[in-house]
matplotlib code that plots the C-alpha trace (Angstrom):
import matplotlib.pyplot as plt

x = [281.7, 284.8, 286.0, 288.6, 291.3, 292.5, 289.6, 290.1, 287.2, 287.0, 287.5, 284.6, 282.5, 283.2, 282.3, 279.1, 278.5, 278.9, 277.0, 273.9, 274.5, 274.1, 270.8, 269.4, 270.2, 268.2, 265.1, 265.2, 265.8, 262.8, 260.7, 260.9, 260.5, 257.5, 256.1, 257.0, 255.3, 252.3, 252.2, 252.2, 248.7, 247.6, 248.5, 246.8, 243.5, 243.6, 244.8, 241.5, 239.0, 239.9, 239.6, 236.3, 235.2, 236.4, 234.2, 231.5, 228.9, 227.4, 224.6, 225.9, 222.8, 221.2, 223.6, 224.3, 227.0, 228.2, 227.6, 229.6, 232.5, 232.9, 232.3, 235.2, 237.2, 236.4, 237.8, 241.0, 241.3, 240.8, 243.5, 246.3, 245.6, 246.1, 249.2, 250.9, 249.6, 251.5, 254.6, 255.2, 254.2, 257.0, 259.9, 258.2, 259.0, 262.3, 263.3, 262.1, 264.1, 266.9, 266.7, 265.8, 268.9, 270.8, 269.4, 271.7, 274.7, 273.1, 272.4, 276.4, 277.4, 274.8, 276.8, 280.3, 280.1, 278.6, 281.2, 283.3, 282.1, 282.8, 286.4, 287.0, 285.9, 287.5, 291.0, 290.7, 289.9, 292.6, 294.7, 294.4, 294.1, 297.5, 297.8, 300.7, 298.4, 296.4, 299.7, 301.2, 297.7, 298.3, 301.7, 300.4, 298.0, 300.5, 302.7, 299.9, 298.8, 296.4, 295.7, 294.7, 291.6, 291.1, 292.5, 290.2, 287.0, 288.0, 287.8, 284.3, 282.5, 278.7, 276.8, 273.7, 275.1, 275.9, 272.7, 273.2, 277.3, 275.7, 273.3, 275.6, 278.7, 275.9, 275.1, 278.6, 280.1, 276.8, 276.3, 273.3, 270.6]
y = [149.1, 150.4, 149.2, 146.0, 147.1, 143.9, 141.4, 140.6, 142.2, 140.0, 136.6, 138.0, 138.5, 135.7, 133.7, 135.1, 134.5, 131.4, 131.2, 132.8, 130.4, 127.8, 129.4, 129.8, 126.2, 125.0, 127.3, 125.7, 122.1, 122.9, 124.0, 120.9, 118.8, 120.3, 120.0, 116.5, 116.1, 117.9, 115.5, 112.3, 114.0, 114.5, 111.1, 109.8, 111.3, 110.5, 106.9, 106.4, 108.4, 105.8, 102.8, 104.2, 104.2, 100.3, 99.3, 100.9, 98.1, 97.3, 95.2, 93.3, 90.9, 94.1, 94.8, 93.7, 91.8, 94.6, 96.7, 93.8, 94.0, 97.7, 98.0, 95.5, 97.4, 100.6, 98.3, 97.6, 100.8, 102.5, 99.4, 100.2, 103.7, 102.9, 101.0, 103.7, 106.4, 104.1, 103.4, 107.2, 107.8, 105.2, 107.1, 110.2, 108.6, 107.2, 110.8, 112.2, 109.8, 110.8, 114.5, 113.8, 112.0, 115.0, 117.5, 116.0, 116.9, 120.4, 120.8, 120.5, 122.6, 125.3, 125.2, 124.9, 128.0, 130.2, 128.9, 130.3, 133.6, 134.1, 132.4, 135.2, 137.5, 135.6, 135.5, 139.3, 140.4, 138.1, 139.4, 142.8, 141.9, 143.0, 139.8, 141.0, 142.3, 139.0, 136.9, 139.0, 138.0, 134.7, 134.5, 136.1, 134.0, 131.1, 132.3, 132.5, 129.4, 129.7, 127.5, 129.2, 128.1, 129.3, 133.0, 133.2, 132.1, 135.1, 137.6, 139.1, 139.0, 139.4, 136.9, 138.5, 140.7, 137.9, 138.1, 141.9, 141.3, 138.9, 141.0, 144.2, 141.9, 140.5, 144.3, 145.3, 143.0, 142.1, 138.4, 136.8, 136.2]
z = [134.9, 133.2, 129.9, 130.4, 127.2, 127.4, 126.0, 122.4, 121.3, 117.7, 119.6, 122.1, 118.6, 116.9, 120.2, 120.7, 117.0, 117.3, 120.3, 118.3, 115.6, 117.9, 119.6, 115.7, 115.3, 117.8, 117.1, 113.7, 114.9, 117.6, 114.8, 112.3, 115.4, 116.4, 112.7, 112.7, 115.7, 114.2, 110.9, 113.5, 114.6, 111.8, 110.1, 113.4, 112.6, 109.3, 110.0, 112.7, 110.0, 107.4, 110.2, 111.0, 107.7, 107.5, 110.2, 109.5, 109.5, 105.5, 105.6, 102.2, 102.0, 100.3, 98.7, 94.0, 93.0, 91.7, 94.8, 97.0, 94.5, 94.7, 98.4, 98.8, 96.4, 99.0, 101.5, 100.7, 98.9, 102.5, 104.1, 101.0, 102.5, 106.4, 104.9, 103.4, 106.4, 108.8, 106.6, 106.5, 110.5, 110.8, 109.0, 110.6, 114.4, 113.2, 112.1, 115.6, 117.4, 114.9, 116.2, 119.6, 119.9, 119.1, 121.4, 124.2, 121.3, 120.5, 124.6, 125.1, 121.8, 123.7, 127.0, 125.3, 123.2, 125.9, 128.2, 125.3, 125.5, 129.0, 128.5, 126.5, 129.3, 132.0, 130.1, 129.3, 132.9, 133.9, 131.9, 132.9, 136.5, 139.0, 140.9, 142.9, 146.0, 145.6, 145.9, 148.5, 150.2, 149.6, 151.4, 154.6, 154.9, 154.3, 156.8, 159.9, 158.5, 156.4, 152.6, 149.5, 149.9, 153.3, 152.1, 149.2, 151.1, 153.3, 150.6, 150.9, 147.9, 148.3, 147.2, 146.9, 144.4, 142.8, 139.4, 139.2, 138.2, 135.8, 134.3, 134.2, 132.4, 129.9, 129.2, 129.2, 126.8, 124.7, 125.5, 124.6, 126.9]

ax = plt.figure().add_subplot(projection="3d")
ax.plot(x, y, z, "-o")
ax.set_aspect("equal")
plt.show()
């Protein structure tokens, strides 16, 4: 494909820097959700060790005083424990909400600033574009009585071709896959 002079190359830059930006900001959000995720699991497994170790079944009858006392002190040692394991699982889930309420946010900012890349393109190719044969076009068809819509849907464009014009523009002009 040849050259188009007329995209502004440092708007085309500065979109798909932005776009990259965008992509980075994901990866990173993906990442710390993941890890949250991953410290849930953990908590969990730490939260049903320590209830295991509660119910574990004492016989207390043979146990001292002394023994009962500090076997009870165990026990609510290991349920301050739970406690706290649970309070932090909580702000842990509130935080994952939190970002997963944002993806839909980051989702749109992901679509918007690629669609802002190929605005560029599209503006710079139309720009450089002669419409006069295209309009002339137009007209005829107007005149044997045929819409806009009609004469365009008559211009053969292949289709099929269609992911290769894709892949050769993203080459071209550097996009981001």
């Amino acid at each position: 494909m040849k050259k188009i002079e007329t995209i502004d190359t440092e708007r085309l830059a500065l979109a798909i820097e932005q776009y990259r930006q965008v992509i980075a900001d994901r990866e990173a959000h993906n990442s710390a959700l993941l890890a949250l995720n991953a410290r849930c699991e953990e908590l969990d497994s730490e939260i049903m060790d320590i209830e295991h170790e509660i119910n574990r079944k004492t016989d207390l009858s043979k146990l001292s005083i002394a023994e009962i006392k500090s076997h009870a002190d165990n026990k609510s040692r290991l349920k301050n424990q739970i406690t706290a394991l649970v309070e932090v699982r909580s702000v842990i889930e509130k935080d994952i909400k939190e970002m997963r309420s944002n993806e839909t946010g980051m989702i749109y900012l992901d679509t918007d600033t690629k669609k802002g890349i190929w605005r560029v393109i599209y503006e710079g190719l139309l720009a450089s574009f002669n419409t006069d044969p295209l309009e002339q076009l137009v007209v005829a068809g107007f005149m044997i009585g045929k819409s806009q819509s009609k004469v365009f849907n008559e211009i053969a464009f292949d289709e099929s071709k269609q992911v290769e014009r894709i892949d050769a523009m993203v080459k071209q002009f550097g996009i981001p896959e």
